[in-house]
SEDO-352239 format. One line per 4 residues: number of its first residue (from 1); their letters; for each residue y, z, x of N, C-alpha, C, O. Coordinates in pm, 1 decimal, decimal comma. Layout:
BEGIN
NUM = a = Y Z X Y Z X Y Z X Y Z X; ...
This chain:
BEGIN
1 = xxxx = -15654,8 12536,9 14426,2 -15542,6 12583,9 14347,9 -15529,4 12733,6 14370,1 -15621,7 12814,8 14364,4; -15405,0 12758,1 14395,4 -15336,6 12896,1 14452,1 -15263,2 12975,1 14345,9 -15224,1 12901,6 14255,2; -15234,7 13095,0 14331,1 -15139,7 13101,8 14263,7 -15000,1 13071,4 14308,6 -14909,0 13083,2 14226,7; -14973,5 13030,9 14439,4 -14847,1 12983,3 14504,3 -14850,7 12877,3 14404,0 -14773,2 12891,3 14309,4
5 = xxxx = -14914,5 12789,4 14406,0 -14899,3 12628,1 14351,1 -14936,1 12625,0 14129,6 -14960,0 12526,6 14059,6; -14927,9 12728,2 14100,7 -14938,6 12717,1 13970,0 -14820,1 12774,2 13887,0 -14748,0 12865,8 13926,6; -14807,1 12707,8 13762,9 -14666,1 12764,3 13713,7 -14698,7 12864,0 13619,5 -14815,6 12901,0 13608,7; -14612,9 12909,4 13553,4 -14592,5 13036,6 13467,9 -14748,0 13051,2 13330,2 -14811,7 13136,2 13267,8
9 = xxxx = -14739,8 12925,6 13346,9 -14868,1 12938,4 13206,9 -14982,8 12868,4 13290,3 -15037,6 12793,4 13209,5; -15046,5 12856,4 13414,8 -15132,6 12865,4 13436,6 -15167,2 12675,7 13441,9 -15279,9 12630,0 13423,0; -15072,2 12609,7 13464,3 -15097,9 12457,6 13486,5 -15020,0 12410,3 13623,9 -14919,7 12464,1 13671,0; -15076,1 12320,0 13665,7 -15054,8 12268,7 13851,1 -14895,9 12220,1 13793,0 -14877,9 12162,5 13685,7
13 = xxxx = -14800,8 12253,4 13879,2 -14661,0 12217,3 13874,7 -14692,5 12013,7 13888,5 -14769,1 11951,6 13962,0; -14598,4 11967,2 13787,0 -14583,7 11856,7 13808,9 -14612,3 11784,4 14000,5 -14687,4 11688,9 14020,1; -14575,3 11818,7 14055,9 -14551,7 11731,3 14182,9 -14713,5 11746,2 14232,3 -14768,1 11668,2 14310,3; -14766,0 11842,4 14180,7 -14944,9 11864,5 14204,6 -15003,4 11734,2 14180,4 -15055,4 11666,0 14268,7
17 = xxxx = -14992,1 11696,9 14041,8 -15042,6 11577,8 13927,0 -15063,5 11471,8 14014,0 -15111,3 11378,5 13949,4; -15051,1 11446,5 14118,8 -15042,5 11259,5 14161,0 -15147,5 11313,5 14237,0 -15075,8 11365,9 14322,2; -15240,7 11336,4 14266,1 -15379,3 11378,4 14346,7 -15528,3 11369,2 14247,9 -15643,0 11327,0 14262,7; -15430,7 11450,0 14119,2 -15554,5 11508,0 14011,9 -15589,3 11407,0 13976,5 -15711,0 11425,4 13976,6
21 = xxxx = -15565,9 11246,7 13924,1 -15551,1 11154,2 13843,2 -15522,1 11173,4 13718,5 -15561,6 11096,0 13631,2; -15430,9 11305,7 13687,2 -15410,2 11301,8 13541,0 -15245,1 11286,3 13499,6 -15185,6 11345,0 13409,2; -15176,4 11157,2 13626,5 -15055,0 11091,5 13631,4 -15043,9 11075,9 13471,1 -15159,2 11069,9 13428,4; -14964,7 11068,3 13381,3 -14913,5 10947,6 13326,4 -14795,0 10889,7 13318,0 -14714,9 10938,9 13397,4
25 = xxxx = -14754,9 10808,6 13256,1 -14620,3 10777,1 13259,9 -14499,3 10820,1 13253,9 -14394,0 10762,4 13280,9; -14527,5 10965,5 13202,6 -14379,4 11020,4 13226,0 -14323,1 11057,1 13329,7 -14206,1 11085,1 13356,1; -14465,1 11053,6 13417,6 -14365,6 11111,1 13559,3 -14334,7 11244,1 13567,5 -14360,9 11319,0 13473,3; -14258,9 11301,2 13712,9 -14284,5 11430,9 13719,0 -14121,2 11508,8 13700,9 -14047,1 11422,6 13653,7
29 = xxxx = -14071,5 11593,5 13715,0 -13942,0 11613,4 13718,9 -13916,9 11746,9 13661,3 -14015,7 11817,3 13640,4; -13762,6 11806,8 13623,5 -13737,7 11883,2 13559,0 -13813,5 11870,0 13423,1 -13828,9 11759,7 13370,7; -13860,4 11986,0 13367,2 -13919,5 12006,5 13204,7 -14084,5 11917,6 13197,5 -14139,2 11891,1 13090,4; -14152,2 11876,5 13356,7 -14281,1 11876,9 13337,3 -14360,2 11952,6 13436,8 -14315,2 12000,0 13541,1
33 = xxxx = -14515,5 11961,3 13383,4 -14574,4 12052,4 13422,7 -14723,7 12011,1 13404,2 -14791,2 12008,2 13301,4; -14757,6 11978,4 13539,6 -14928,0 11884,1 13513,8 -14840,0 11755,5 13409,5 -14870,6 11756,1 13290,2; -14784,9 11700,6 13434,4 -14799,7 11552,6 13409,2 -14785,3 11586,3 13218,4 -14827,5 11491,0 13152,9; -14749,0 11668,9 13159,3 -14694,6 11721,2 13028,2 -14518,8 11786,6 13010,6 -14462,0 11888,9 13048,9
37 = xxxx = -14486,7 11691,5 12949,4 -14341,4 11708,4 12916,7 -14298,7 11815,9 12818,6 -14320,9 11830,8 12698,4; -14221,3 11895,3 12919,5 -14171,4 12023,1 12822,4 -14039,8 11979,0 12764,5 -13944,1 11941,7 12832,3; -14044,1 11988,6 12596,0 -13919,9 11954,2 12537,0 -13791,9 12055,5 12614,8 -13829,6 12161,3 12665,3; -13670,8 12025,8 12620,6 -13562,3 12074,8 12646,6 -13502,9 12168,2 12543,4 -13467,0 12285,2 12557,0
41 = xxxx = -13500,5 12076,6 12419,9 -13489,4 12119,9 12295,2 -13591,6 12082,0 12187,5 -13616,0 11963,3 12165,6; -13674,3 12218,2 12094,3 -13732,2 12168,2 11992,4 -13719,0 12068,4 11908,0 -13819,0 12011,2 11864,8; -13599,3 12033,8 11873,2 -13525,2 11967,7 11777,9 -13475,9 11824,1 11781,8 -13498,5 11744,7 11690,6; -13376,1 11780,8 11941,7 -13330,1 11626,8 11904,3 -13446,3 11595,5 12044,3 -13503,2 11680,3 12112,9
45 = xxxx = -13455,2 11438,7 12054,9 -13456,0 11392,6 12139,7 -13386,3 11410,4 12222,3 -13278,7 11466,9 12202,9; -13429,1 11363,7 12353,6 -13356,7 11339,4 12511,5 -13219,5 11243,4 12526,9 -13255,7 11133,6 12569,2; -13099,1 11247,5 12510,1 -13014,4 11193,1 12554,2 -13030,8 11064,1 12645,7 -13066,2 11055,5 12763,3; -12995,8 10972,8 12559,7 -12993,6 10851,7 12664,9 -12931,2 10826,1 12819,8 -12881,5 10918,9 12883,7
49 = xxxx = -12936,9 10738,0 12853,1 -12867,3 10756,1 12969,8 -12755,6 10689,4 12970,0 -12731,6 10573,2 12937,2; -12654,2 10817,6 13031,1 -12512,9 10743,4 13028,1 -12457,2 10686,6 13136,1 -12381,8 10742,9 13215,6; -12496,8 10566,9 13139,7 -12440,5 10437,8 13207,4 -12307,5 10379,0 13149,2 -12278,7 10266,1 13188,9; -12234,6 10430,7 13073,5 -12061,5 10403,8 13110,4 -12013,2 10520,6 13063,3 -12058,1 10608,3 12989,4
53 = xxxx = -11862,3 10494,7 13150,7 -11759,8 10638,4 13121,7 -11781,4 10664,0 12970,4 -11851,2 10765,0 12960,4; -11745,0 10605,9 12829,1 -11743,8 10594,2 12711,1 -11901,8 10722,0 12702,1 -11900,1 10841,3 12671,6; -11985,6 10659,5 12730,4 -12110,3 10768,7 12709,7 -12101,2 10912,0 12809,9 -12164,6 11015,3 12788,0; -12035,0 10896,2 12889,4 -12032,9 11025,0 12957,1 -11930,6 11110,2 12957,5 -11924,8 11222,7 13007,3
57 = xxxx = -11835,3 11038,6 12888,0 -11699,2 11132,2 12811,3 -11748,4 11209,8 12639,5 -11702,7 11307,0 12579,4; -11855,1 11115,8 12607,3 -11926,4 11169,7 12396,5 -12011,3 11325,5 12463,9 -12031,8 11440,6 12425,5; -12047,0 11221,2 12612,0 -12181,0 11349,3 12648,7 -12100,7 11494,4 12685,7 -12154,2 11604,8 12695,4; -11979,8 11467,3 12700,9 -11930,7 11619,2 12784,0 -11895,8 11662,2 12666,9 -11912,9 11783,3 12652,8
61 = xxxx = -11821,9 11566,5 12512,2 -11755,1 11612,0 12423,1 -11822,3 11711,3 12323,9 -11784,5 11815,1 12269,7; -11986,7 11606,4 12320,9 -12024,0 11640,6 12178,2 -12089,3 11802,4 12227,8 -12129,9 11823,0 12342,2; -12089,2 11883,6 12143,2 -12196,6 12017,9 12135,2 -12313,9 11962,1 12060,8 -12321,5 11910,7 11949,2; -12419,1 11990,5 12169,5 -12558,5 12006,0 12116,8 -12620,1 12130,4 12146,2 -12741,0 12142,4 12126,3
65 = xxxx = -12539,7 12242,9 12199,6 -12650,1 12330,3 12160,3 -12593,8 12467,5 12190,0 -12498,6 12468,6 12268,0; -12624,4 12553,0 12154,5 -12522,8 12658,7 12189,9 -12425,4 12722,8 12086,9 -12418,7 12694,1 11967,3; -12341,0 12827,1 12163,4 -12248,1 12825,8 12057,4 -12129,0 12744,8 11972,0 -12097,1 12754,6 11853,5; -12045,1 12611,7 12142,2 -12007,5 12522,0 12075,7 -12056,3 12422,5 11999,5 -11986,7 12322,4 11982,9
69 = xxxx = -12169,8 12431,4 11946,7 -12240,1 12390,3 11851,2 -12236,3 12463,9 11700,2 -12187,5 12429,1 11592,7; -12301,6 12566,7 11738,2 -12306,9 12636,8 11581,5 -12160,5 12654,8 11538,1 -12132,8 12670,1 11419,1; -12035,1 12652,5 11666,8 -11881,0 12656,7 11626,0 -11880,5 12553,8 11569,1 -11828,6 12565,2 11458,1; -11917,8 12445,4 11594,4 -11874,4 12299,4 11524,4 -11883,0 12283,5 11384,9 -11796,6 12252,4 11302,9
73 = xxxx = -12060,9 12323,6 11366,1 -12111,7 12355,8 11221,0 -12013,5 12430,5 11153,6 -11948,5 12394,4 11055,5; -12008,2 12529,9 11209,6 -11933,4 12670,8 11095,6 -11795,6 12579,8 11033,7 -11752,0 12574,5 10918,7; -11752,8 12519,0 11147,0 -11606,0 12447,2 11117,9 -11646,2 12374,1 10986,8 -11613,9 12420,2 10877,3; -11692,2 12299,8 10995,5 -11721,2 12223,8 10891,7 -11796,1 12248,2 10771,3 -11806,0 12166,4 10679,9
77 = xxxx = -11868,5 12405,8 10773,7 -11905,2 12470,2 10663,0 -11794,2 12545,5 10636,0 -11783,1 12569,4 10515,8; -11681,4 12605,6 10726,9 -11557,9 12630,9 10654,7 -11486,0 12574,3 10640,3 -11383,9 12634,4 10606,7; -11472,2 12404,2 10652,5 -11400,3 12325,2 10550,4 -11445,6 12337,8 10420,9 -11358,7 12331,0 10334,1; -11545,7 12352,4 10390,0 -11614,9 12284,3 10276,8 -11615,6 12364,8 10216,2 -11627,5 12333,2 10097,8
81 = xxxx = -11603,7 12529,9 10245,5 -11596,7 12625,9 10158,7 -11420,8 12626,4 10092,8 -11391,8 12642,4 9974,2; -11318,2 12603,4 10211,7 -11201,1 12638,4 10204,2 -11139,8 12536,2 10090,8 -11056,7 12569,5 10006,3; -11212,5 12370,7 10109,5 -11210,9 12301,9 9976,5 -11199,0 12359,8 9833,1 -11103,5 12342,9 9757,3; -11324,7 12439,1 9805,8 -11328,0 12511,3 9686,5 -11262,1 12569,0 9629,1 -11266,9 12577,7 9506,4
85 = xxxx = -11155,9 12642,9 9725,9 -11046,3 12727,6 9673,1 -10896,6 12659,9 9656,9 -10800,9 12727,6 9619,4; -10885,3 12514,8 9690,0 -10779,5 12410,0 9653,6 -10741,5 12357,6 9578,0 -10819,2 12262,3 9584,7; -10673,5 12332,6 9493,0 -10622,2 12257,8 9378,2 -10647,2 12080,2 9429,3 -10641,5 12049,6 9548,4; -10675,9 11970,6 9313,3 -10692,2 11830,2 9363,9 -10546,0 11820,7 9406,1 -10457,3 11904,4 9389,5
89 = xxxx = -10540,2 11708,2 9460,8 -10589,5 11628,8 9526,2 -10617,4 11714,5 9668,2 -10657,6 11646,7 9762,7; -10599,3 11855,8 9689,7 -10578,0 11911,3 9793,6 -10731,2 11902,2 9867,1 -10746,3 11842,2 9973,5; -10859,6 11980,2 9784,9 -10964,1 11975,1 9763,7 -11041,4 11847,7 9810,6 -11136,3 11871,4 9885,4; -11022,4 11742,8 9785,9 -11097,6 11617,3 9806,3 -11009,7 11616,5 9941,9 -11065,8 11530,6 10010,0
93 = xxxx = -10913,9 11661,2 10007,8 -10860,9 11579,7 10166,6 -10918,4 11647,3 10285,2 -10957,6 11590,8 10387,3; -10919,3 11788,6 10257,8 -11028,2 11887,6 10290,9 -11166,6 11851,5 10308,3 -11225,6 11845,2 10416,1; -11210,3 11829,9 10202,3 -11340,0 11710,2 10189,6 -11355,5 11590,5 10269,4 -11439,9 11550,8 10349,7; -11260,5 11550,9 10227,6 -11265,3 11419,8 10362,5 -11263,4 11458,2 10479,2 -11326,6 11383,3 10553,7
97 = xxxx = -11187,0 11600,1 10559,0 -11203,7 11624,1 10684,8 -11334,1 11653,0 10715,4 -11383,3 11616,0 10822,0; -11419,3 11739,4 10601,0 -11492,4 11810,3 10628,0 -11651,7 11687,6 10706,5 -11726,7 11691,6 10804,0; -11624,9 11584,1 10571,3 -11730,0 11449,8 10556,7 -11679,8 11436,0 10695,5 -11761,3 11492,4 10768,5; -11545,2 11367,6 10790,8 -11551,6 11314,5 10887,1 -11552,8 11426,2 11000,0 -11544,2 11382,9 11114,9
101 = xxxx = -11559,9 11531,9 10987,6 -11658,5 11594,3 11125,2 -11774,0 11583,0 11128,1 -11820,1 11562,9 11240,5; -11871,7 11590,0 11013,7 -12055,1 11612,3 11023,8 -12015,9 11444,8 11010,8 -12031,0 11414,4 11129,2; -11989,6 11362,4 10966,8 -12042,6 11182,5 11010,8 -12004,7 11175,6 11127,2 -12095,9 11126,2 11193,6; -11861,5 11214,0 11228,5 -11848,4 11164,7 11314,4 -11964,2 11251,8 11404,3 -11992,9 11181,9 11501,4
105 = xxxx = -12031,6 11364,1 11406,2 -12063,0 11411,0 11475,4 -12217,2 11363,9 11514,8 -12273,8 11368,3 11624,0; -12278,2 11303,6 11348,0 -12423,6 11279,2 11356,9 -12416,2 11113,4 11397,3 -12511,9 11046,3 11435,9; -12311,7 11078,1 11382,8 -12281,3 10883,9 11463,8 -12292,1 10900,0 11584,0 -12363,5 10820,3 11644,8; -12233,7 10994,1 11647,9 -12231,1 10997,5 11769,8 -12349,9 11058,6 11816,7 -12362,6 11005,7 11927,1
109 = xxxx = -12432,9 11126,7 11804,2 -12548,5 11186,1 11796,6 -12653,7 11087,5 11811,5 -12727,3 11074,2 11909,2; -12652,8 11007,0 11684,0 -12718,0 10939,4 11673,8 -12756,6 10809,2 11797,0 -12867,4 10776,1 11839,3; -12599,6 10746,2 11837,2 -12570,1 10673,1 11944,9 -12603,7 10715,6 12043,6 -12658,8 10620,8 12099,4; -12609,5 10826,3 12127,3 -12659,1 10890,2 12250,3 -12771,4 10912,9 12259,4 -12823,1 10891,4 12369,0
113 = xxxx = -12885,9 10984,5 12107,9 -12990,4 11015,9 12151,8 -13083,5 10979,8 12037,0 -13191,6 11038,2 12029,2; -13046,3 10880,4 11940,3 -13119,0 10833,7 11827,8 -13220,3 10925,5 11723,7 -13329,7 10882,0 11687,7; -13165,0 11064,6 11679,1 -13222,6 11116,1 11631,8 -13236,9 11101,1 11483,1 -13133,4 11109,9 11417,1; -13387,4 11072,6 11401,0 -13355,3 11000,1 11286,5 -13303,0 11009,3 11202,9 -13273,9 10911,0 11134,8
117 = xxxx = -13254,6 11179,9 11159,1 -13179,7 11213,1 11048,7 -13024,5 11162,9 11068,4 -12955,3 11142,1 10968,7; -12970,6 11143,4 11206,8 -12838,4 11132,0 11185,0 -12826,5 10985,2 11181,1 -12708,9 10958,7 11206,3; -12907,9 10856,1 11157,1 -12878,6 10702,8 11138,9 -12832,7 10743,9 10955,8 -12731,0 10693,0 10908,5; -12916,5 10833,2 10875,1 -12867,9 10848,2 10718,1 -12735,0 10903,4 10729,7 -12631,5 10839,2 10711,8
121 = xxxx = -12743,6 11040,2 10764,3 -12604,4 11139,6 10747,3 -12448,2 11062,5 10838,7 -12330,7 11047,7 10805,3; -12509,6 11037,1 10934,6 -12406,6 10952,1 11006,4 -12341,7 10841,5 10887,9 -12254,5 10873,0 10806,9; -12381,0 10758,0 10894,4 -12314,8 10657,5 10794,3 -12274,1 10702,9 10660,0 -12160,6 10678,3 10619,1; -12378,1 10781,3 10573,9 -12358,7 10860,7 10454,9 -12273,9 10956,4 10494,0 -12186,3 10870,6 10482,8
125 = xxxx = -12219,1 11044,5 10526,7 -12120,6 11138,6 10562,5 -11991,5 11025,9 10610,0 -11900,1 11061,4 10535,4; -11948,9 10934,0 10677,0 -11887,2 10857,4 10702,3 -11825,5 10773,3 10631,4 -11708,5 10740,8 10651,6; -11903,9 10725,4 10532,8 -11848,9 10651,8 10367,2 -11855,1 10724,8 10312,9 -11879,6 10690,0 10197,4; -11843,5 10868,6 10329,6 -11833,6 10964,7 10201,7 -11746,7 11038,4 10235,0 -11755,4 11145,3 10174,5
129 = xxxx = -11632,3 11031,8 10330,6 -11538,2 11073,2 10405,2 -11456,4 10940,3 10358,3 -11357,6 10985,4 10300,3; -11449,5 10784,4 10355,5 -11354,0 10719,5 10322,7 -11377,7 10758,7 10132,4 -11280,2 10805,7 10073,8; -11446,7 10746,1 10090,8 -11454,5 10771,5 9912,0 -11368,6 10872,7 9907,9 -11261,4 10847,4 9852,9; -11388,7 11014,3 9963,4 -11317,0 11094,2 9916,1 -11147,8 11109,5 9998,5 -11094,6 11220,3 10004,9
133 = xxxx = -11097,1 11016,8 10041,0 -10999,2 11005,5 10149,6 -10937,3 10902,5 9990,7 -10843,7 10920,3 9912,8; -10997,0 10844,1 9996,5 -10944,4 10728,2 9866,9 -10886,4 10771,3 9770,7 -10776,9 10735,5 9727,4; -11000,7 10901,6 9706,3 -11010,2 11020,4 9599,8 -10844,3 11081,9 9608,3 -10760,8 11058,1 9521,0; -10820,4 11156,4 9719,3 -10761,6 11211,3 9726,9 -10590,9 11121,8 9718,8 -10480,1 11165,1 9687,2
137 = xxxx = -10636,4 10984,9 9762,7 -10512,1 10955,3 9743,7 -10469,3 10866,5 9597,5 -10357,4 10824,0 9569,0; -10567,8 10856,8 9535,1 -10580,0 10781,4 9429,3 -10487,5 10989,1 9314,3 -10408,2 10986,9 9220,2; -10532,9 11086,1 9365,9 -10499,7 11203,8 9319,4 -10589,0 11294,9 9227,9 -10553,9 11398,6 9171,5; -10720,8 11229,7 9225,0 -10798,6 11305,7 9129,0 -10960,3 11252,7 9176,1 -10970,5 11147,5 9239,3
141 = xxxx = -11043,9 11307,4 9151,9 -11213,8 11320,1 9176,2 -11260,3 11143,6 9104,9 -11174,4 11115,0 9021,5; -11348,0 11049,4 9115,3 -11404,1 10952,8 9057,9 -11520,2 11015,4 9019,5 -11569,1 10961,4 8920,3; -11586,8 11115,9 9064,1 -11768,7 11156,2 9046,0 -11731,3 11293,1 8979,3 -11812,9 11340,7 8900,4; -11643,8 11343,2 8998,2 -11646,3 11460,4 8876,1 -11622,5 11602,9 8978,8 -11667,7 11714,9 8955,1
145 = xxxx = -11553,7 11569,7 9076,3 -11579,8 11687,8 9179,9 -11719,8 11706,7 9249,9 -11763,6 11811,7 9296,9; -11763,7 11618,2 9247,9 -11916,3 11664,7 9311,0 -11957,0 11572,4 9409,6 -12053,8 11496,6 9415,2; -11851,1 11597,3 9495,7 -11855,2 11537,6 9664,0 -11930,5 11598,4 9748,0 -12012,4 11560,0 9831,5; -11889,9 11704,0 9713,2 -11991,7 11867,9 9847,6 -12179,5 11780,6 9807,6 -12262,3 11733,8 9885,7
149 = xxxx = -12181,0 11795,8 9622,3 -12327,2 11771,6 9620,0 -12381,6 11616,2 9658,2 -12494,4 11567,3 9651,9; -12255,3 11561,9 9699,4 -12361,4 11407,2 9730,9 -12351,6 11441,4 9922,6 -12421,5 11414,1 10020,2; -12261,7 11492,4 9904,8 -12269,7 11519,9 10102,2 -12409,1 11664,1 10139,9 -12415,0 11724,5 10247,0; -12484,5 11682,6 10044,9 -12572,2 11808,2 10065,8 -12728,4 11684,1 10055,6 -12809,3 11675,4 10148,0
153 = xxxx = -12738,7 11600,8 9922,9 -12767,7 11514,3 9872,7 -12797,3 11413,9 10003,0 -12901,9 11352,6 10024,8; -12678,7 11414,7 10081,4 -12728,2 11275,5 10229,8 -12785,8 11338,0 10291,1 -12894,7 11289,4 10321,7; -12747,4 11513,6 10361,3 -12814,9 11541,8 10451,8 -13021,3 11579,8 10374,3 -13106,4 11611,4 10457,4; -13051,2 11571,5 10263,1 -13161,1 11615,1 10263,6 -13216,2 11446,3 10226,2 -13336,5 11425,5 10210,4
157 = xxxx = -13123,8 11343,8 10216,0 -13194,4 11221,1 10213,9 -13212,8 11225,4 10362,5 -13324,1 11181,5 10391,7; -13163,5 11251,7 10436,0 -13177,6 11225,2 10612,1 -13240,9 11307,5 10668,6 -13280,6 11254,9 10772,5; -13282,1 11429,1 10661,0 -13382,0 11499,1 10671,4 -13551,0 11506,9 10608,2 -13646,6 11567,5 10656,6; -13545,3 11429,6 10495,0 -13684,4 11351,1 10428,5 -13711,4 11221,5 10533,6 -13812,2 11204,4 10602,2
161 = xxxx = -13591,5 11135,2 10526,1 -13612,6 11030,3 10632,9 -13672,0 11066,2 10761,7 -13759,6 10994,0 10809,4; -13625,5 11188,3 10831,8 -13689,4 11181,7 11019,0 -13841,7 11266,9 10947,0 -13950,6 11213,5 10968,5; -13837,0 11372,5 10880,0 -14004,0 11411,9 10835,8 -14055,1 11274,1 10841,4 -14101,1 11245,9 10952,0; -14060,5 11177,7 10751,3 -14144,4 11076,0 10733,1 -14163,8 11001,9 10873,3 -14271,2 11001,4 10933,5
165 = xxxx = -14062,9 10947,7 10912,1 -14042,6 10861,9 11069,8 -14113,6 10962,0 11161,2 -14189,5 10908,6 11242,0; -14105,6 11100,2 11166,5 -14191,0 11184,8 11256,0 -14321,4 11181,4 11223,3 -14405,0 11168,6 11312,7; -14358,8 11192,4 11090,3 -14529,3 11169,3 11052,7 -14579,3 11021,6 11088,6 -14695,1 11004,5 11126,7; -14491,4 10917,4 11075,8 -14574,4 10760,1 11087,8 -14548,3 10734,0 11283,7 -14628,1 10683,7 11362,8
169 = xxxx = -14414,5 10787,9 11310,0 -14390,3 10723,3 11488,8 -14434,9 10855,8 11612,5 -14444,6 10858,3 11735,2; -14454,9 10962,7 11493,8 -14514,1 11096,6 11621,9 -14394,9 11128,0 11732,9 -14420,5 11162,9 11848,1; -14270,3 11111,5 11684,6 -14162,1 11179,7 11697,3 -14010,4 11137,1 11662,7 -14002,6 11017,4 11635,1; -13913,9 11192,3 11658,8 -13794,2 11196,9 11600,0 -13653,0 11070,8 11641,1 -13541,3 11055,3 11591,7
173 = xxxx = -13710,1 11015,7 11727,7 -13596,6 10946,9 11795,3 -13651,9 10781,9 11756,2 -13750,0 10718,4 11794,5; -13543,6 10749,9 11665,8 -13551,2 10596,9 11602,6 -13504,2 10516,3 11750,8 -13397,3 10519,1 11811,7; -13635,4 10443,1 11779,2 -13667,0 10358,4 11868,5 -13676,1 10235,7 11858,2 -13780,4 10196,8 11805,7; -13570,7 10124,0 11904,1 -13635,3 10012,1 11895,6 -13792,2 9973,6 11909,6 -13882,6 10032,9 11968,3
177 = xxxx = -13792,3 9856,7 11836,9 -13980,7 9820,3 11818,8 -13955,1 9739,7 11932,8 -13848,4 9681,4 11951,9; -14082,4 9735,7 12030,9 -14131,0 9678,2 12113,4 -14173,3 9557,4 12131,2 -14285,0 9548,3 12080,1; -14135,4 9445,9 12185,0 -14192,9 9301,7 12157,2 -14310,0 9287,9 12282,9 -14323,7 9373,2 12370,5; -14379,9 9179,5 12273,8 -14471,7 9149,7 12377,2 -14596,6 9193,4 12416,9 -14673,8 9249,5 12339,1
181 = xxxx = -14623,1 9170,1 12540,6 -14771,6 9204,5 12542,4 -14810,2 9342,9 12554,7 -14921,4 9383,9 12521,5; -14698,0 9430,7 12612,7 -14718,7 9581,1 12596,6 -14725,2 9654,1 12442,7 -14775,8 9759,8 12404,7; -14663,9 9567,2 12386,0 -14660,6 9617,8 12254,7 -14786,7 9572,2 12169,1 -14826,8 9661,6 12094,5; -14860,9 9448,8 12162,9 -14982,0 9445,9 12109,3 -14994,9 9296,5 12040,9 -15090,3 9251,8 11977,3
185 = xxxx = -14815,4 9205,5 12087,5 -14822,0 9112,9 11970,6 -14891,2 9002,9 12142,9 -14906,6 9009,6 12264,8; -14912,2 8893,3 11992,2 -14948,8 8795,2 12137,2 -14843,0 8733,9 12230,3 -14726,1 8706,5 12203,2; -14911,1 8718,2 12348,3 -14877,0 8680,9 12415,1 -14834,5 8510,6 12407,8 -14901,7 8429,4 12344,2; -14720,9 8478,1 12478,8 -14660,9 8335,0 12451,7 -14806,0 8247,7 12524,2 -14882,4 8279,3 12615,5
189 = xxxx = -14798,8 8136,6 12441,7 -14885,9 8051,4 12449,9 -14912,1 7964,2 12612,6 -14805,0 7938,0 12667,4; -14994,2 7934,8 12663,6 -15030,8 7846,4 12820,9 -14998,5 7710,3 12758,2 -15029,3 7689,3 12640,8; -14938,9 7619,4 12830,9 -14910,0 7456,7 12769,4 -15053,2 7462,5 12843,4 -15106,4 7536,0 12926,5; -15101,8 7301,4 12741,2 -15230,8 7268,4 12791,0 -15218,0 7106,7 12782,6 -15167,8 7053,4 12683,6
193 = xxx = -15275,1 7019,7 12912,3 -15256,4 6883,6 12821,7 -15149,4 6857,4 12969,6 -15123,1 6946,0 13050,9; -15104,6 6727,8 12975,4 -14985,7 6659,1 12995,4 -14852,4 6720,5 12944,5 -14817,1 6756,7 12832,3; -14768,5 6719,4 13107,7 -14630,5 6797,1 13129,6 -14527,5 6710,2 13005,7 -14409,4 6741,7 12990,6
């Protein structure tokens, strides 16, 4: 080992790894290093793979990171402020825009890269965008004006949810469960006896 052949922190560049025997399954590529996967981002999981146009039109749309990201947020923290200063029914339609940018944004989120907080906020922000869409046309509040606090209310139910799913699955991305023999259950039975 050279310093030609070592990377920035002092570990054999991925393509080294298939000699050392310390392969594993992730394989080598962009964001590894010795056979250890460098997150991209602290925060969501890896983006699925987009195998149809539909996923590779969400993937160019959605912001994950950056400034058209924190633009997205702000948008929708200045709906929610600009709500406040509205008279009803004005207030709750505002609200409803505000609910269907953060649901549509954490549905779609969720669909591409299964991150666990947005399976809660996604759907909860989403029926809490038709309630207050209803609200507004019905002309007055059902909960007392306190839409903002059940839409603050989902995101910290959905943020308790991925803490927990991160402490029991050892990371953030709601994964189908595994059937079969890789997974640990038994294996289908050998006929024994006469066909």
């Amino acid at each position: 080992m050279t310093i030609e052949n070592t990377s920035a922190d002092g570990r054999l560049p991925a393509e080294n790894c298939g000699n050392s025997g310390l392969r594993t399954a992730v394989g080598s590529g962009e964001g590894t290093s010795c056979c250890i996967p460098r997150a991209r981002r602290a925060w969501s999981p890896p983006v699925l793979p987009a195998d149809t146009s539909v996923k590779r039109r969400v993937d160019h749309l959605l912001p994950r990171t950056g400034l058209p990201a924190i633009a997205y947020f702000a948008t929708v923290i200045g709906l929610l402020g600009l709500a406040q200063t509205l008279p009803s029914p004005a207030y709750l339609a505002v609200d409803a825009l505000a609910f269907l940018a953060g649901g549509s944004w954490c549905a779609l989120n969720f669909w591409r890269c299964r991150q666990a907080h947005c399976l809660i906020t996604g759907v909860g922000w989403l029926l809490l965008a038709l309630f207050a869409a209803a609200e507004a046309l019905r002309g007055h509040s059902l909960i007392g004006g306190d839409e903002q606090l059940v839409f603050l209310g989902t995101l910290g139910i959905g943020l308790i949810f991925e803490a927990i799913w991160y402490v029991v699955h050892h990371g953030n991305a709601v994964t189908p469960a595994q059937t079969g023999p890789a997974s640990g259950s038994a294996a289908p039975r050998q006929r024994t006896g006469r066909p």
